[in-house]
C-alpha positions, 0 to 999 in steps of 0.5 A: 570074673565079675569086676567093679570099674575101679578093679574089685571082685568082692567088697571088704568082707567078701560082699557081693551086693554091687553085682545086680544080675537081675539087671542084665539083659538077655545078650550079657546073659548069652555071653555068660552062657557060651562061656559055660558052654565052652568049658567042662570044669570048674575050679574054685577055692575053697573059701567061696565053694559054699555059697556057690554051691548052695545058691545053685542047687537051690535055684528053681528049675522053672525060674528066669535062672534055672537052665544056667542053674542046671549048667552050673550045677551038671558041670565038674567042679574041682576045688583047691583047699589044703585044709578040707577033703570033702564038700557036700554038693553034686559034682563036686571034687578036691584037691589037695595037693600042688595048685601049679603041678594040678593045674598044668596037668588039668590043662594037659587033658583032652576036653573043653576049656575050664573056668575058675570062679573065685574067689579073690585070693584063688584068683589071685594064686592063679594069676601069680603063677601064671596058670590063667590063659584068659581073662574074661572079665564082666565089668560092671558100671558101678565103683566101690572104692574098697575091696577085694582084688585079684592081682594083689599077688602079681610079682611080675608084669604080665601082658596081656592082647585085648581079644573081645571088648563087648559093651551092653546097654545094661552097662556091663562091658565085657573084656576078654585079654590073653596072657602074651607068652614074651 
């Protein structure tokens, strides 16, 4: 999860103009891409699934981005939505039915970890029902002061262990927690 230093995923309406990717340096950008390599799906609200999409089968092959393109682009996504049954894109499926029942039986099947990538109110159905095992969260040196947030949901506290702290000279600082199981 990309997160802001004051706690925000997105700006008021969803903008992502805070993020400055072009300014990571190639360890960040490693940890990024270990990350996609150590899962095997993609799950995703509906709501950010267009933008995601059409910015990663848009990028050059022969770009600074292309080979993480082709990751993002190969690996399954499977995105919640209660109102559509279909979204144009490669490898793309959805699911409409319970979050909770799908995810717990995603979770049971053989294979890699899964990655969620948003946006802020999926995240945050996720976390409300206790589904996310770990957080790796990408925070970057900048504050926005208003926003969107993850844990607006949370009805209940929930630990969590510190497993990685990993600080860039870039400034991006990434934290990785596990949910404690009390």
């Amino acid at each position: 999860m990309q997160i802001t230093i004051d706690g925000f995923v997105a700006a008021t309406n969803g903008e992502l103009d805070w993020m400055h990717l072009e300014d990571w340096d190639a360890e960040v950008k490693n940890s990024e891409n270990q990350l996609i390599d150590s899962s095997d799906t993609i799950l995703m609200g509906r709501k950010m699934t267009k933008d995601f999409v059409q910015y990663w089968e848009n990028v050059k092959p022969d770009s600074d981005e292309g080979s993480f393109a082709k990751k993002m682009v190969d690996t399954p996504k499977i995105v919640f939505s209660k109102t559509i049954k279909g979204i144009d894109g490669k490898n793309i499926t959805v699911e409409n039915g319970d979050l909770t029942t799908t995810v717990n039986d995603l979770k049971n099947k053989q294979g890699k970890d899964m990655l969620v990538y948003g946006g802020a109110g999926f995240v945050s159905s996720l976390i409300k029902e206790g589904l996310i095992d770990e957080f790796h969260f990408f925070v970057h040196p900048v504050m926005i002061n208003n926003g969107m947030r993850i844990f607006n949901l949370l009805e209940k506290r929930q630990k969590l262990s510190l497993i990685s702290s990993t600080a860039y000279d870039c400034g991006v600082t990434v934290l990785v927690y596990q949910l404690k199981n009390d």
